[in-house]
C-alpha positions as CSV (number, residue, x, y, z in Angstrom):
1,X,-81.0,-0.4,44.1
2,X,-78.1,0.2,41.0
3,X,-75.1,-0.1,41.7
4,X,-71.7,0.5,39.9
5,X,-69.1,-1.1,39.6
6,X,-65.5,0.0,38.4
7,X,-63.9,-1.2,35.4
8,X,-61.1,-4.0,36.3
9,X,-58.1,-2.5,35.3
10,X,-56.5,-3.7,32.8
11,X,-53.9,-6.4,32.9
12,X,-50.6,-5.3,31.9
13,X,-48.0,-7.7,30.2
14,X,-44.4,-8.3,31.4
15,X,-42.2,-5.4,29.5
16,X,-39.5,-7.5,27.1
17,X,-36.7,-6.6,26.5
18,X,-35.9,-5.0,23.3
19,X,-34.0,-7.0,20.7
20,X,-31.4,-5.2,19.4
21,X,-29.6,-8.0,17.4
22,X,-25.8,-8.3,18.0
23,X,-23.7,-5.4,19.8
24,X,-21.4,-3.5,17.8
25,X,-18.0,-4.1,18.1
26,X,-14.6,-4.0,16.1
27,X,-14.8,-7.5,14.5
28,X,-18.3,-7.0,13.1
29,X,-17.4,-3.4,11.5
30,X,-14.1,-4.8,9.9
31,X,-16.4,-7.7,8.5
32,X,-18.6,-5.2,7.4
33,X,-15.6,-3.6,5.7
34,X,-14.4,-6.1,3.8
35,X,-17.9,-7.1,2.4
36,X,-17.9,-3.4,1.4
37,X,-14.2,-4.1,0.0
38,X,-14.8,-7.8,-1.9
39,X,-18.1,-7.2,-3.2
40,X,-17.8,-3.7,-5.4
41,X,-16.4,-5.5,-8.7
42,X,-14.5,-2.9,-9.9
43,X,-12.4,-2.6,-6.4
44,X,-11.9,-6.5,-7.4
45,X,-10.7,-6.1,-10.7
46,X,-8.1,-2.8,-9.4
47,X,-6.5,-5.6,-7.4
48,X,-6.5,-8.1,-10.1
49,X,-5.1,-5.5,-12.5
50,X,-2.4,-4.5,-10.0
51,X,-1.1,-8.3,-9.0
52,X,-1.1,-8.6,-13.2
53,X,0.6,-5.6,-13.7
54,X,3.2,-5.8,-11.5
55,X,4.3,-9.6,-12.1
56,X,4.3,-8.8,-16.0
57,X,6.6,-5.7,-15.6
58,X,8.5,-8.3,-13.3
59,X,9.2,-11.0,-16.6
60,X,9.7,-8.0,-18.9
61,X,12.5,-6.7,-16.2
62,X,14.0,-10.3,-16.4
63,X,13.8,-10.4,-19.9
64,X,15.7,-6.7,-20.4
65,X,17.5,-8.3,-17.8
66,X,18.7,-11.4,-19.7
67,X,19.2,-9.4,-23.1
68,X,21.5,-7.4,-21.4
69,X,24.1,-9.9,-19.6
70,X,23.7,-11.6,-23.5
71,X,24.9,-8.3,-24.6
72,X,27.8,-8.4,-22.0
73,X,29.4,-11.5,-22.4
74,X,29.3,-11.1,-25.9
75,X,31.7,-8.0,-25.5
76,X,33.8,-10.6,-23.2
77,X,32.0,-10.4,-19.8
78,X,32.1,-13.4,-17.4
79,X,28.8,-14.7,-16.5
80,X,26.6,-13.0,-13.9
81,X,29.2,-9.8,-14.4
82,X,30.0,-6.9,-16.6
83,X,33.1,-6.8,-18.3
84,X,34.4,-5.0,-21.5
85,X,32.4,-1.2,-22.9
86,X,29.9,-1.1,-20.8
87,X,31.1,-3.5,-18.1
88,X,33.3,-2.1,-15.1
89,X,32.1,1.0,-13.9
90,X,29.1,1.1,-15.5
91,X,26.0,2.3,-13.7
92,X,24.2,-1.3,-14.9
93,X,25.4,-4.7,-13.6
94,X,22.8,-7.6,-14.4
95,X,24.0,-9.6,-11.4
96,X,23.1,-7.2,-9.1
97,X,20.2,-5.6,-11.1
98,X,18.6,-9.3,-11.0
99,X,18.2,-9.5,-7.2
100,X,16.0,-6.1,-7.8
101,X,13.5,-7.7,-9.7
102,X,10.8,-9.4,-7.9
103,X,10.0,-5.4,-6.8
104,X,10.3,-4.0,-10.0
105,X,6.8,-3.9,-10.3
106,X,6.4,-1.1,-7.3
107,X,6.0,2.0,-9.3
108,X,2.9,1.2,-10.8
109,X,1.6,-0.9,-8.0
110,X,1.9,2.1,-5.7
111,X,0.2,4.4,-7.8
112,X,-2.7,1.7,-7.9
113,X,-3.3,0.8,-4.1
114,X,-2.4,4.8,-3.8
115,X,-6.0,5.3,-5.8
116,X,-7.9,2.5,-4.3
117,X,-6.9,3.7,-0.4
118,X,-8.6,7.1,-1.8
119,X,-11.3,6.1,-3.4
120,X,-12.3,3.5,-1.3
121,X,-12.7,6.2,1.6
122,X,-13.5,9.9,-0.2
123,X,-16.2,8.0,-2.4
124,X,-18.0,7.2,0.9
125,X,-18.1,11.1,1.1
126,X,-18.6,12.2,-2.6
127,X,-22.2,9.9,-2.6
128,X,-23.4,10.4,1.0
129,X,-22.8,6.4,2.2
130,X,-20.9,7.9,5.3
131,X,-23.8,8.7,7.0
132,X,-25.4,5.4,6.9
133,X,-21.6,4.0,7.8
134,X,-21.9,6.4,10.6
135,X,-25.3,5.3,11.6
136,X,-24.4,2.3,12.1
137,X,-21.3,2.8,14.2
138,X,-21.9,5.6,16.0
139,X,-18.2,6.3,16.8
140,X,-16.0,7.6,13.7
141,X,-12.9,6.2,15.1
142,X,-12.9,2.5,14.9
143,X,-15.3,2.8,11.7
144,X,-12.2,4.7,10.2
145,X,-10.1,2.4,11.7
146,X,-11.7,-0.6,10.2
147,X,-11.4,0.7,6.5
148,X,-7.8,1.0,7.0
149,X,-6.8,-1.9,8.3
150,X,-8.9,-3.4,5.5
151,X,-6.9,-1.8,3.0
152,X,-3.7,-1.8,4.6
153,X,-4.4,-5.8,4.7
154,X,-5.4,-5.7,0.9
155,X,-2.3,-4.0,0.0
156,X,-0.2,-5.8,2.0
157,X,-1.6,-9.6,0.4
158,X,-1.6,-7.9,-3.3
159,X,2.5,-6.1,-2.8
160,X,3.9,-9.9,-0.8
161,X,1.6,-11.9,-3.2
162,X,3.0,-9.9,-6.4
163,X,6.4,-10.1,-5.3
164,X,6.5,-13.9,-4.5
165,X,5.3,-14.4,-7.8
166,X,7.5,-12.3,-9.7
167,X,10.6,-13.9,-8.0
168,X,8.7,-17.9,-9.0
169,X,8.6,-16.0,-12.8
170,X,12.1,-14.2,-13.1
171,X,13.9,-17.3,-12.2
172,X,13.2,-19.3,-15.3
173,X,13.7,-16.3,-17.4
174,X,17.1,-16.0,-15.4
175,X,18.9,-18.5,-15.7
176,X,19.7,-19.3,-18.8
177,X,22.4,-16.1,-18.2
178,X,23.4,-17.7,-14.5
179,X,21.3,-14.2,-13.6
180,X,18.8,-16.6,-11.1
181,X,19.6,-16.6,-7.6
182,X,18.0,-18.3,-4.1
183,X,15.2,-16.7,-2.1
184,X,17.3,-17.6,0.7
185,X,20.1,-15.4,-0.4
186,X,20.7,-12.4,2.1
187,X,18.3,-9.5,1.7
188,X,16.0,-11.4,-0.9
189,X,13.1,-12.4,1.4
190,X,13.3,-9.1,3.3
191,X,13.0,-7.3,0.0
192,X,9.6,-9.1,-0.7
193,X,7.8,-9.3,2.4
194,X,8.8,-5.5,2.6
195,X,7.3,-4.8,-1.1
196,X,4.1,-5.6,0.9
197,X,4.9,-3.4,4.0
198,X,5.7,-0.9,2.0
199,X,2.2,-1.4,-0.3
200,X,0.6,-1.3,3.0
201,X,2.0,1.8,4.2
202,X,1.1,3.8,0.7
203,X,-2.6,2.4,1.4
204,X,-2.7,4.2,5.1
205,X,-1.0,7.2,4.4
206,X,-3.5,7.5,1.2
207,X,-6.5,7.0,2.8
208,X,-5.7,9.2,5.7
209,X,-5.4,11.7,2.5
210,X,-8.7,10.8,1.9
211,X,-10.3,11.0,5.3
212,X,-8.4,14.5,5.4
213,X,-10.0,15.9,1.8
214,X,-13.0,14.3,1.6
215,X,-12.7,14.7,-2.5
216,X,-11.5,11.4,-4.6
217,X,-10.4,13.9,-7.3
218,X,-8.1,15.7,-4.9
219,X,-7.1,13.0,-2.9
220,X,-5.4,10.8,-5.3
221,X,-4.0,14.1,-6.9
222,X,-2.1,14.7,-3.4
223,X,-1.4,11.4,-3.2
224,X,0.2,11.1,-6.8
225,X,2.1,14.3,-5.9
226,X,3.5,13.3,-2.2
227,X,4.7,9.7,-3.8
228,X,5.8,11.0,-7.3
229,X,6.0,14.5,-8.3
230,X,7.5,15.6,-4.8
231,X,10.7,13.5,-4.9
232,X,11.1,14.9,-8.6
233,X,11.2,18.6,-7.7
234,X,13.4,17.7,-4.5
235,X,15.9,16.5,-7.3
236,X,15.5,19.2,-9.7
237,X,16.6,21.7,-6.7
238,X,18.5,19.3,-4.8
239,X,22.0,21.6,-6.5
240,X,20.2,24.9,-4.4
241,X,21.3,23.9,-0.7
242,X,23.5,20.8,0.7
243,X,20.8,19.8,3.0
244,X,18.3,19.1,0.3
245,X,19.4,15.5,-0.5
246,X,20.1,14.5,2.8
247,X,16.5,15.5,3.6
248,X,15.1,13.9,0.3
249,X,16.1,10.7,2.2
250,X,13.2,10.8,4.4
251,X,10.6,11.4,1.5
252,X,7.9,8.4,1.6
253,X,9.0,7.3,-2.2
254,X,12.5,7.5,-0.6
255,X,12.4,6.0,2.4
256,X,10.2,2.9,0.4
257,X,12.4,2.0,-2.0
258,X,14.8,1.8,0.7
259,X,12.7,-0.6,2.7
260,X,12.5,-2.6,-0.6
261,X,16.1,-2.4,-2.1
262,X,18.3,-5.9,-1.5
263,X,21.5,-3.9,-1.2
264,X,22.0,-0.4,0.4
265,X,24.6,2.3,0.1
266,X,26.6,3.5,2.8
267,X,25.2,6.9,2.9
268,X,21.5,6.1,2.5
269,X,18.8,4.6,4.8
270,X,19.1,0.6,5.5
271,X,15.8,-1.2,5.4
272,X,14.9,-0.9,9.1
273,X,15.8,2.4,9.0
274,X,13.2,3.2,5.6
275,X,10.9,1.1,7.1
276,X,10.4,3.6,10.5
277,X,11.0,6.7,8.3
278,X,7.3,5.1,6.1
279,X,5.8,3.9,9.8
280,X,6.6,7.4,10.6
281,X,4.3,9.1,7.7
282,X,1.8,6.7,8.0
283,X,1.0,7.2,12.0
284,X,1.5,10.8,11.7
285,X,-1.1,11.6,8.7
286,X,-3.5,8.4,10.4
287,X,-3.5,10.2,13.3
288,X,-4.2,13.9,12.5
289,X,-7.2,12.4,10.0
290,X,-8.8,10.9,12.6
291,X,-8.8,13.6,15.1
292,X,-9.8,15.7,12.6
293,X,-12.5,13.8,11.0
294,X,-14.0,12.9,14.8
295,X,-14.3,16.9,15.2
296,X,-15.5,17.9,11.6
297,X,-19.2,17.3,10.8
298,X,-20.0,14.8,8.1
């Protein structure tokens, strides 16, 4: 008599649970970032050519500096002061000028961390890398949040770093004219810390130009326009209406050399005050390119 029999059902193995390596979260992606940031050599070599750059125009600043008081108390000036053609009244006092100098460098150091903050964002756009950014944190906002604080940092190091030096290199160079002055002195360490604030504020406002355009080319034009050309024209027509200079106060470039300037008039911003007026422009434009770039498609 056959008889059949049923296969045995197969035995089935436990399910494990998938590996998905580490969980995302803030302090991995602004790792990420900074690997990004610290291993591209030419982003390197920016930085280095900024820190150099600003320190050197520092020296040459004391140097023009020295040359100057020489030229003064050869016409009868005391030391440290302007006396004689020149001396009273005139629009250039060494003493004073001297306390500027560990910021002198800003100009060019703006313009520089200005390009980076764009580049280091808009490129991501220009070549397509977003999308794998993207991929691998799946919500825009703290990816975009992580490149700027990673810039804002960089900027922030490079603009303190640049300025301590400069003040450690002008002082030699200084006082041979009694032109060299104390850290300590009122307004001094402010001014260099803030050259670093202020560094960091140019890279936020400039990337969130970038996030905005989503073009190198046309970011760092806007940004070379909003920190340079813009307080140029508001000069040129600042004769057409009263309220044109009053309002040029609250210009970025304004307001920062303001939060960098040892001594302040009467009638222009104090340091706190240029420092809000640049926390301002930075929060405003940060937050309008995020929303905007967590609504717009890649």
């Amino acid at each position: 008599m056959a008889t059949s029999t049923s296969p045995a059902p197969a035995q089935q193995r436990p399910r494990q649970p998938r590996d998905t390596g580490p969980s995302v979260n803030f302090g991995r992606v602004l790792k990420s970032e900074w690997i990004k940031v610290t291993t591209v050599p030419s982003t390197v070599i920016l930085i280095i050519s900024t820190v150099v750059v600003m320190v050197g125009l520092a020296a040459l600043a004391a140097w023009a500096t020295s040359i100057t008081q020489q030229n003064f108390e050869s016409a009868g000036a005391p030391p440290g002061g302007p006396a004689g053609p020149g001396g009273p009244g005139s629009d250039f006092d060494p003493a004073s000028q001297a306390w500027e100098i560990p910021s002198s460098g800003l100009i060019f150091g703006q313009l520089l961390m200005a390009s980076l903050a764009v580049v280091l964002i808009a490129s991501e756009w220009t070549t397509g890398m977003i999308r794998s950014t993207m991929v691998a944190v799946p919500k825009r906002t703290p990816a975009l949040l992580a490149k700027t604080v990673i810039i804002a940092l960089v900027a922030f190091v490079v603009g303190f770093g640049s300025a301590l030096v400069s003040y450690l290199v002008a002082q030699p160079i200084l006082q041979g004219e009694d032109l060299d002055f104390a850290i300590g002195e009122d307004g001094v360490l402010a001014s260099i810390i803030n050259t670093g604030t202020f560094l960091a504020l140019v890279a936020v406002i400039s990337i969130s130009i970038g996030i905005l355009l989503r073009n190198t080319a046309g970011g760092v034009v806007t940004a070379v326009g909003i920190f340079f050309v813009l307080p140029i024209i508001v000069q040129l027509i600042s004769g057409l209406a009263d309220w044109i200079p009053d309002a040029a106060r609250f210009l970025p470039a304004e307001a920062g050399n303001q939060m960098v300037a040892v001594a302040t008039a009467e009638d222009a911003l104090t340091q706190w005050e240029g420092g809000l007026v640049m926390g301002a422009w930075a929060l405003v434009l940060l937050v309008i390119a995020l929303v905007v770039a967590k609504k717009r498609d890649i």
